[in-house]
Structure formats: structure tokens, C-alpha cells
ZATI-329444 format. One record per atom (N, C-alpha, C): x, z, y; residue in three letters. Coordinates in steps of 0.02 Angstrom, whole numbers, plus 50000, padded with zeros to 5 digits. Each point is the difference from the previous one (the first is absolute). Layout:
BEGIN
XZYAla...
***
This chain:
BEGIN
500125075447820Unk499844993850036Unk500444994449975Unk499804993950000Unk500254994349960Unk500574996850044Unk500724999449993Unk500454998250039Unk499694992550044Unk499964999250042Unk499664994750038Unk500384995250045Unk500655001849971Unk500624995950048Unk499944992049965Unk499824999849933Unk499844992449965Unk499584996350040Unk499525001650009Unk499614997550032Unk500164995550069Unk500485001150032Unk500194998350057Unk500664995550010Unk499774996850044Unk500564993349997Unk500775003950017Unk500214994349962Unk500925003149992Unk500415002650090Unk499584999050046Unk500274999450054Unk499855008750032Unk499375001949976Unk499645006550020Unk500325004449950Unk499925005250022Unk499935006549952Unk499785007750030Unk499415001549963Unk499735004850040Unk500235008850011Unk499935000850051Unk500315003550041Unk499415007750025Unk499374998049982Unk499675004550032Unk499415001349959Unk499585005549998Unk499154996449960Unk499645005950044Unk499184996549984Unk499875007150045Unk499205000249944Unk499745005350002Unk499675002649951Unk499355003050022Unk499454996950019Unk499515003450063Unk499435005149906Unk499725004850034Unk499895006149971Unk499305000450044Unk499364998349966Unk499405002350037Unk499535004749976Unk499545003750024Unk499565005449975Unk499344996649994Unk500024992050028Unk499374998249978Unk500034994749967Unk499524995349993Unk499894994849965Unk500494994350038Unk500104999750069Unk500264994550034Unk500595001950034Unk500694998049988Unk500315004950041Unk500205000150059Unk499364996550048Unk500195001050054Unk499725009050002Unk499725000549946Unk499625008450038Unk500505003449964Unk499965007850048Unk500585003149980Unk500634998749953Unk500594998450041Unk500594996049975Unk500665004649991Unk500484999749972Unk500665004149988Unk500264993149968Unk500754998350049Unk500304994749958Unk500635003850007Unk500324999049921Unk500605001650000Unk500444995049990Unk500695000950021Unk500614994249996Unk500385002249958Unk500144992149960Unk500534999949946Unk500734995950029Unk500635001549993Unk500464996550021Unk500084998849919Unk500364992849999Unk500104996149939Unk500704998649966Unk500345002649961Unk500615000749967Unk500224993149980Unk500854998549989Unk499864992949971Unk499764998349965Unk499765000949933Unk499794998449949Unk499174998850036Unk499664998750046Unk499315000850039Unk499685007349960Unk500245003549997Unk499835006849991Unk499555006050042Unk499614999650029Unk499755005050055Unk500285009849988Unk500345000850051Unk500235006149988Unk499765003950072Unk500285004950006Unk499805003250046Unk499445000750046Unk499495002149956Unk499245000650032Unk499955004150069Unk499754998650045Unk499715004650033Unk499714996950083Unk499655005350025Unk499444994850040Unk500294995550043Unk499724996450027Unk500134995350021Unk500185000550091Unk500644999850016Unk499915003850068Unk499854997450062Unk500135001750069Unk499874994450053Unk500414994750007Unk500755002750000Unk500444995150010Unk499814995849943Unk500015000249923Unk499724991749978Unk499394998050011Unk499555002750014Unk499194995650020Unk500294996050083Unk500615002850045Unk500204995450044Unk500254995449966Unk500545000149960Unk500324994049980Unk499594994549959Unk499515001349974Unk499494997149980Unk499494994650038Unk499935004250056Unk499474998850056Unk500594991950006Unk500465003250025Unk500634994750044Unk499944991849929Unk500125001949946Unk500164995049957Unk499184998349995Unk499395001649988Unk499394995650002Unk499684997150057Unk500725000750047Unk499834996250069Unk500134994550000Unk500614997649947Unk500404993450003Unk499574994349974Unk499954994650033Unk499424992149995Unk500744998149963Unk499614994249988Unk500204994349940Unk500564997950037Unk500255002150102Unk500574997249996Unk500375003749995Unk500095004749980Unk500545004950001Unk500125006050069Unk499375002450036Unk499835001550073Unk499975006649963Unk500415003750027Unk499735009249975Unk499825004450082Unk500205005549985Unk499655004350064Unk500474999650058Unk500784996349977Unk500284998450043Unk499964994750060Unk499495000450020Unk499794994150023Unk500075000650079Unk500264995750070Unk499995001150057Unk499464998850035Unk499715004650048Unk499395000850041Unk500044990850033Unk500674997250026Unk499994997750022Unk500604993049995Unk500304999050052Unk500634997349990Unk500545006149970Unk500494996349953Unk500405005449970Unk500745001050078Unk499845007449982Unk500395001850060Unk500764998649992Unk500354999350054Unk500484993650023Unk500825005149952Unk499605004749966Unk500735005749987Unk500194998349934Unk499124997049948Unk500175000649930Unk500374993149981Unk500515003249950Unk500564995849978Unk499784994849933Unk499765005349982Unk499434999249914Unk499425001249974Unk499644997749968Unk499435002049993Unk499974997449918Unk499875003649954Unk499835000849916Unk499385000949992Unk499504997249972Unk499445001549957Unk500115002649925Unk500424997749962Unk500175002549944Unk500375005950010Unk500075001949924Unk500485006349989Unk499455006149951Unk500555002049970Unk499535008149955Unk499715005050047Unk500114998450083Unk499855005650025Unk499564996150013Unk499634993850026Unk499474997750030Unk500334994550060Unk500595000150015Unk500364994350060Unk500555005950026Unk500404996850046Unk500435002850057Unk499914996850071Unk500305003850035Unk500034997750068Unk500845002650014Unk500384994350032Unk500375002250032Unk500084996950090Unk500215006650045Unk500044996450051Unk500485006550062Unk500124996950032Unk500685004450052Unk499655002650087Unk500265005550003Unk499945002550074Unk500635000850026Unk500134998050038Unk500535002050077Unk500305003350003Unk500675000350013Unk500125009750039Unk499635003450045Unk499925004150002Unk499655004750021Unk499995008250007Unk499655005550044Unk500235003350004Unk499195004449966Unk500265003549941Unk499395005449965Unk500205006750007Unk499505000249979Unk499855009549996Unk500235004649930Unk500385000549981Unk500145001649950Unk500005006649966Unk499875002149923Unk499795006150012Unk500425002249934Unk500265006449966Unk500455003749978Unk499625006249945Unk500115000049941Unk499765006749956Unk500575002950015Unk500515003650037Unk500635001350001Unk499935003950074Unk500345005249980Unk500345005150051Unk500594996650051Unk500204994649951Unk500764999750024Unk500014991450075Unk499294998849986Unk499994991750025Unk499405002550039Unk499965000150063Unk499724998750035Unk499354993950022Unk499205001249994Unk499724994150002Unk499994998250085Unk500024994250016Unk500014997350063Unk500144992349999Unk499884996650056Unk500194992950017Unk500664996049978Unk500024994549962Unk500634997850005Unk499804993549979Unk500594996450023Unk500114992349982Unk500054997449938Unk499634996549980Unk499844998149910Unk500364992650000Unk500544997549973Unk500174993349981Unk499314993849983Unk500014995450000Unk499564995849992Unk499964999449928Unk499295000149955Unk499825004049956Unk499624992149957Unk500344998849916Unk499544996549970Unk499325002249947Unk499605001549970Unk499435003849988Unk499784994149941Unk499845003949945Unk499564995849928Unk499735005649986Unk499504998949991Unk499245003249957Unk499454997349972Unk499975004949936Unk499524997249961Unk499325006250005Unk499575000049976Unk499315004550011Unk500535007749976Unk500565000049955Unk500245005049997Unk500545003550025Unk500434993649994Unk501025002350020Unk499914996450078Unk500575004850032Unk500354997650044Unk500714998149990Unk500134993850029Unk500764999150007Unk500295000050083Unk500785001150009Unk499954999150100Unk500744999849963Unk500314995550058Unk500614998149990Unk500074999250096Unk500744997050002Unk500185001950089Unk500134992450016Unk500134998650056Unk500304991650004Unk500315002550070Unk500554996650023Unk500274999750057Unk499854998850062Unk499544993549980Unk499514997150043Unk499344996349981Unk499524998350035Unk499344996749955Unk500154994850041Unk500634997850043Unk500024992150031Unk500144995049954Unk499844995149990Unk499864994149939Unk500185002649939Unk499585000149972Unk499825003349936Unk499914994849939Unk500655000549957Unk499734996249944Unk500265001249944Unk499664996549929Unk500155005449940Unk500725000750001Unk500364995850026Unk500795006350003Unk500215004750024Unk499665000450048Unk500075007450054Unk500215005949945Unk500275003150012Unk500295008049953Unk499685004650019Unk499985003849942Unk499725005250019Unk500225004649988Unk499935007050041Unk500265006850021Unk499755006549958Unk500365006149968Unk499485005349987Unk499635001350053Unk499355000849995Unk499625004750064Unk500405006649985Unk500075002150076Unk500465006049998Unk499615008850036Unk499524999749920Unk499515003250019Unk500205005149925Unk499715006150015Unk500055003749933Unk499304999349954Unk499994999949949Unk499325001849953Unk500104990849971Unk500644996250007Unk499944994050002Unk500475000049935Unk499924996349942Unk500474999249954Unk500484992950003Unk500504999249965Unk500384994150014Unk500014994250004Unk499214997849957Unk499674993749991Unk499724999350049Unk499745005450035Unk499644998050069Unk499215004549986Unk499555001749946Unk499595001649981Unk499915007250011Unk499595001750045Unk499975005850079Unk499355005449928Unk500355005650013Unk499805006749952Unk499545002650043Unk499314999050002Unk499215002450031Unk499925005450003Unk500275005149945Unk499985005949992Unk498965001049994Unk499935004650026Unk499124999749982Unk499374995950034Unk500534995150067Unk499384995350012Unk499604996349952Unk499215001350043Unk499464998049958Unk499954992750016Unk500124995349926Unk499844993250009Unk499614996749959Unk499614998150048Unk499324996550001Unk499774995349983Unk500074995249973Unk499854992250022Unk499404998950026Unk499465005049978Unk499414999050052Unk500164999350082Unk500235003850026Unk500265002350052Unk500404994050030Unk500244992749982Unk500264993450038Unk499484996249979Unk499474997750038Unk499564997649980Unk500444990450023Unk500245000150042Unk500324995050028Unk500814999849998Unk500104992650015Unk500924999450006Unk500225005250062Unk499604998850059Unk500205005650055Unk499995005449984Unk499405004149963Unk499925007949979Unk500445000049964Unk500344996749933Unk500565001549964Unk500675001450015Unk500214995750084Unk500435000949999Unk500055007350060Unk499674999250026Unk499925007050061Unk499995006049925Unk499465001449983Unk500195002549938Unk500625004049964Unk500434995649992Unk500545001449956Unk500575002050058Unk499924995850078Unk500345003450032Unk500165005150031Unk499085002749993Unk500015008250055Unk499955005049920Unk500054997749932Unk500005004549957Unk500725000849996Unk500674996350022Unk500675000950000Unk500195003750046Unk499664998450064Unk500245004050076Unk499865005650025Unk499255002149956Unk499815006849978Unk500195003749957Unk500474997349966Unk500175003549943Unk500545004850006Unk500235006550009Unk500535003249996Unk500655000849930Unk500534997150046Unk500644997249935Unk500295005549988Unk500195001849927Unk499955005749992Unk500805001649978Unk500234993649943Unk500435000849989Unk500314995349987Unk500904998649988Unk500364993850019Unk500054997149889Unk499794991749994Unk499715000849948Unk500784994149973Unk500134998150057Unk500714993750006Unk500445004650055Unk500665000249969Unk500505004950030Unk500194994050046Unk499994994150004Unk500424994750031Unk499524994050033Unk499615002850049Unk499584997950053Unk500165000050065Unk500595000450022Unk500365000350060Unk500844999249989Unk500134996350046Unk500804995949971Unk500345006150044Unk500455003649959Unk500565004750012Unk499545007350029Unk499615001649985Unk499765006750036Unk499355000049933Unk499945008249999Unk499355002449967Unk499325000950050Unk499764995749971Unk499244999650008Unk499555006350033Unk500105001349968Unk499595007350059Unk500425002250082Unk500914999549987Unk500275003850044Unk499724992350066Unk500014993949973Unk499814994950028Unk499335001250059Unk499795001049940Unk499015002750053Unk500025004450046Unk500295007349978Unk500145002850025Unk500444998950100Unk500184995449984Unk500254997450069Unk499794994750047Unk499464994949953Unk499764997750038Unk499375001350032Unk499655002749941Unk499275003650029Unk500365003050089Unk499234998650009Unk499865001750084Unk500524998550048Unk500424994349967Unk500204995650045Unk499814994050039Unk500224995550060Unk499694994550016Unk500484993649965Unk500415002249965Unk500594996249953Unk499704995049939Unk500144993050034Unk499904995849946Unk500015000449939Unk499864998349935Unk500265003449933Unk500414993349996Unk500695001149965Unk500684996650009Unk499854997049928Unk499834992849998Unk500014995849951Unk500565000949977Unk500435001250030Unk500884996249952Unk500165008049935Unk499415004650007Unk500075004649965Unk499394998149929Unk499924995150013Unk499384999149930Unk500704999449937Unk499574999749949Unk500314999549920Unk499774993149982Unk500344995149982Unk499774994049978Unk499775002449901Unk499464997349995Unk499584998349936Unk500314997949952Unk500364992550025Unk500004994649954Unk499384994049974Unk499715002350034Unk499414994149990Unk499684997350080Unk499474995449992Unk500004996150033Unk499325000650017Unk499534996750048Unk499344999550007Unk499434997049927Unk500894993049984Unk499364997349931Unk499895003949928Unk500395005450022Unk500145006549912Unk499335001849998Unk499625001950085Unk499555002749990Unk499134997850004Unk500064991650018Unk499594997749987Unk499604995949957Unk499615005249945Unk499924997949947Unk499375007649986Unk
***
């Protein structure tokens, strides 16, 4: 196949191809499309069919109008939580936006941690159709890009903040809306059982598990003055 990256303005470079395969004359009749991912050189390498998760991500990007509107879109008024809202990006846009303290249900791959109720710090949240990010804040009372931000002091969480899914199935079909996206990404975190500690230094002076371990199935506030400061700020992450 003829390198096809020339072709395309200096700003693009292609990233994907797809290859439809018919048994008849037209191919809408009997069809097999296979997917090429594209090397730098615009190279198509790695053949093979074409799966659900990209015919979602597909679906999501031939949704976007001339103004830049993708599947992220709100049913309604944008709800009073989101901080950010992206249309661009390689993943298709981001959303970032914060919940409360609060008290969840939390659940454990581990013998040693107990799943049950406990108090969650007030929680900041970015997602794209693929990654999650969650970071902690002290408080969500006036909120602005200087506010600091906290490790979430959660396991399966790495140091950047970018939360390890382990085998949740993600969809982009599946957020058809800004509301479905973000309910979404939140009951795929709160359902998710943490399995293992991925940042040794997610709790100021105590290990992380012996931590949980003591607060689960308590009625005990979770003690802000025990978060880990980041080093960054609300505006690091809006972008």
C-alpha cells in the first residue's frame, strides 16, 4: 500500500485505516472490515478485524458538526459539578469535574481489607472515552485553578493520578451523553474491586491499606489533614 501520510496536511497524520472486504458486487452485501493501525512513516501495520470498542470510537468522532460538538454533549443544562469540558484531544475530548465527601461502599480483591462503608475525601475526576484520572481536594468550597491537589488515597491509583481499570469494559458507545459519561466512569470506579497498592505514599505517615483497614465500617469522617499533596493545581489539569 502506497505510504499516504503525503497526502495530508502537515497538521494530520494518520493514525488508523479501515479496509471493508465484500462477497458481492456492493459492499454493503456481505461485509468483513479489517483494521489497520498506522506506523510513523503512515505505514498500516497490524491487521486485524475491526473491533467494538473502535466502531464506538468512531461512532463518537462522526458525531462531531462543524462546531466541534462530539458525543459529549449535555442532555441539558451542564451540571453545576463540571469544572471542564474539552471537545478536542486524541481521545475524542475530556471532562473534568468533582464530588463531595461522602460516604461509599467500597470493595477489596484482598483477604486482608475488608469491603464495607467508609468516608471518601472530596474527589477531583478527568476522563476521556478511555483513561480515568481522580485526584483528592480538601474541600470543593471556592474552587479555583489554584486550589491543590491531593493523591486520591485509593489503591489501583498511580502517582500521576491515572486510576488502573484492571478489566473494566469501556465503551464509548455506552455514554451516549455528558450525564451517562460521567455516572459511567463513576459507578465503573465504585464497582470496581482495588486490588493492589500501585503508590506506596497515598496517605501522610501510615500505609494505605493498614489505613482502610480502620476506617472501613466506621461512622469516622475521612481526616483530610492525612491527604498527600500532588504539587499541582486545578489549572495543570485543565487542558
Amino acid at each position: 500500500m502506497k505510504n499516504i501520510s503525503r497526502i495530508l496536511e502537515d497538521s494530520y497524520r494518520p493514525v488508523k485505516a479501515l479496509v471493508i472486504f465484500s462477497k458481492g458486487r456492493k459492499w454493503e452485501e456481505e461485509t468483513y472490515v479489517e483494521s489497520y493501525d498506522m506506523d510513523e512513516q503512515g505505514m498500516p501495520i497490524n491487521a486485524h478485524p475491526l473491533s467494538e470498542k473502535e466502531c464506538a470510537k468512531m461512532a463518537c468522532a462522526l458525531s462531531m458538526d462543524n462546531r466541534g460538538r462530539s458525543c459529549l454533549t449535555a442532555k441539558g443544562l451542564l451540571p453545576k459539578n463540571i469544572l471542564h469540558l474539552s471537545m478536542t484531544g486524541s481521545e475524542g475530548g475530556s471532562v473534568v469535574w468533582f464530588t463531595p465527601a461522602q460516604s461509599r461502599s467500597l470493595y477489596f480483591r484482598r483477604a486482608d481489607i475488608p469491603d464495607g462503608v467508609a468516608s471518601v475525601p472530596p474527589l477531583v475526576w478527568k476522563a476521556t472515552t478511555e483513561t480515568l484520572y481522580l485526584w483528592a481536594l480538601k474541600s470543593t468550597a471556592k474552587l479555583t485553578v489554584d486550589t491543590a491537589l491531593y493523591k486520591a488515597p485509593f489503591l489501583n491509583i498511580y502517582a500521576g493520578g491515572n486510576v488502573c481499570m484492571g478489566n473494566v469494559d469501556i465503551v464509548a458507545g455506552k455514554m451516549g451523553s455528558l450525564e451517562e459519561f460521567i455516572t459511567f466512569w463513576e459507578q465503573a470506579f465504585w464497582n470496581s474491586a482495588f486490588s493492589h497498592t500501585i503508590d506506596t505514599n497515598i496517605v501522610k505517615d501510615e500505609d494505605a491499606e493498614l489505613f482502610w483497614r480502620q476506617l472501613i465500617g466506621t461512622e469516622k469522617k475521612f481526616p483530610v489533614n492525612r491527604l498527600v499533596r500532588l504539587g499541582r493545581n486545578l489549572k495543570s489539569i485543565l487542558k
